[in-house]
C-alpha positions as CSV (number, residue, x, y, z in Angstrom):
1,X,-107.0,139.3,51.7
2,X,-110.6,139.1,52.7
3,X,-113.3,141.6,51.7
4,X,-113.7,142.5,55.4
5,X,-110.3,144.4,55.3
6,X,-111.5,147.1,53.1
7,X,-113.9,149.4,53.8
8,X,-115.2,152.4,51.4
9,X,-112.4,154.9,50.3
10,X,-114.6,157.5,52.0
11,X,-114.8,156.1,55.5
12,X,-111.1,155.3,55.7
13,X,-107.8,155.5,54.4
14,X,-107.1,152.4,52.5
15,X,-103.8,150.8,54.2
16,X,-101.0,150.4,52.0
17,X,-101.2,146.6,52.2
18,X,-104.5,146.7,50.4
19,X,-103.8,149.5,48.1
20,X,-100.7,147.2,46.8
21,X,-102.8,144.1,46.2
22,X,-105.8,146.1,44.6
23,X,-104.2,148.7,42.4
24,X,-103.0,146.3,40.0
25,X,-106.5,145.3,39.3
26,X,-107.5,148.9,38.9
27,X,-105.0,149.2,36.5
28,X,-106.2,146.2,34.3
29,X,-109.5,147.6,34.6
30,X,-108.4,151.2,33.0
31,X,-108.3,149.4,29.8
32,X,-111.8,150.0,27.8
33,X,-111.2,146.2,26.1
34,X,-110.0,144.5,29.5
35,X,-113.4,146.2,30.6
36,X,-115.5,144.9,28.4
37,X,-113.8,141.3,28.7
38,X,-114.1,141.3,32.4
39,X,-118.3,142.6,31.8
40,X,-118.7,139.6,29.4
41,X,-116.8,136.8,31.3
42,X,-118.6,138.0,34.9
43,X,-121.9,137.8,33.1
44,X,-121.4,134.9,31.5
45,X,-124.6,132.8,32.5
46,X,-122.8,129.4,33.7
47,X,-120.5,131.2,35.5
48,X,-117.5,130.4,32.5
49,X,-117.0,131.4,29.4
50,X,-114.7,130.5,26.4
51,X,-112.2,132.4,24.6
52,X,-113.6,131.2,21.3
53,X,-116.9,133.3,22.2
54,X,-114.9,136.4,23.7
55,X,-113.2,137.0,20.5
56,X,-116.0,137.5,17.8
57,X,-117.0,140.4,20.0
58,X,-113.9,142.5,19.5
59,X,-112.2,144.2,16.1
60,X,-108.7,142.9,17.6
61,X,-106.6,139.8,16.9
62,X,-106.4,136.6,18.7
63,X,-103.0,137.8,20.5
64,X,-103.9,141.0,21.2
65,X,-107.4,139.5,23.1
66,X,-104.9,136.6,24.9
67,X,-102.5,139.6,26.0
68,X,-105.8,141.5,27.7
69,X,-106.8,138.0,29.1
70,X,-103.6,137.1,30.6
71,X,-103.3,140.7,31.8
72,X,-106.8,140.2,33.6
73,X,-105.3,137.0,34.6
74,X,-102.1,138.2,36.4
75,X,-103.8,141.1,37.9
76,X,-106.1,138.1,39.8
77,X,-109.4,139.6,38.3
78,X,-110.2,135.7,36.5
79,X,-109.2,132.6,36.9
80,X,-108.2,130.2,33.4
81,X,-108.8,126.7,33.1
82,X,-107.4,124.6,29.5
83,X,-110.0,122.2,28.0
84,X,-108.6,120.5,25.1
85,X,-107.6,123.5,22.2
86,X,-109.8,126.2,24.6
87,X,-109.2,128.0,27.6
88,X,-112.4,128.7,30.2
89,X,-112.3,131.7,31.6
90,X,-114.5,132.7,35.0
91,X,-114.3,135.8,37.3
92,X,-113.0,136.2,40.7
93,X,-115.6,137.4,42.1
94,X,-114.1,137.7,46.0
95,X,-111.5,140.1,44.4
96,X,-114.5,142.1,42.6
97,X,-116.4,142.3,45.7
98,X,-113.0,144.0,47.4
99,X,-113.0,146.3,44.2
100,X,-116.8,147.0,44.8
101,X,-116.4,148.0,48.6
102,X,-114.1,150.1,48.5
103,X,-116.0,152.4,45.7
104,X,-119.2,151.5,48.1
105,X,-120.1,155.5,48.5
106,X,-123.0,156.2,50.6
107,X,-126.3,158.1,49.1
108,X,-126.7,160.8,49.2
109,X,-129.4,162.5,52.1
């Protein structure tokens, strides 16, 4: 789906088409750690970041942060890529720019 096909909430209804592919990132997104995970990997200054430096930052054990990564993961908010005992993890951002047009809401006159 391109980011063309949705346009703010507030200008149109989204189709159900849309709604079905987006939701599920919403959903991963409702979590306050998947949250912060998706913050830290999006801002991540060469674009990537590793698990071993995504971990530190959280009170949780190394499954419980794999199970919010592969939950950002299947809900197509990153992308994953295996180097040796590490996995590389980098945003999607065409997927976060869908997310961020339909919230677009104009200001207010």
């Amino acid at each position: 789906m391109d980011v063309s096909c949705c346009l703010p909430l507030a200008e149109r209804r989204v189709p159900a088409e849309a709604a079905a592919v987006l939701a599920p990132a919403f959903k991963a997104l409702g979590d306050p750690v998947r949250l912060q995970l998706l913050s830290m990997i999006a801002s991540a200054e060469s674009g990537e970041i590793c698990v071993c430096d995504l971990t530190p930052a959280f009170d949780l054990t190394g499954p419980t942060i794999s199970h919010h990564l592969r939950t950002l993961r299947e809900a197509g908010l990153v992308d994953a890529e295996r180097r040796g005992t590490w996995v590389y993890y980098r945003a999607r951002t065409g997927i976060l720019r869908q997310l961020a047009a339909l919230l677009t809401v104009a200001p207010a006159t």
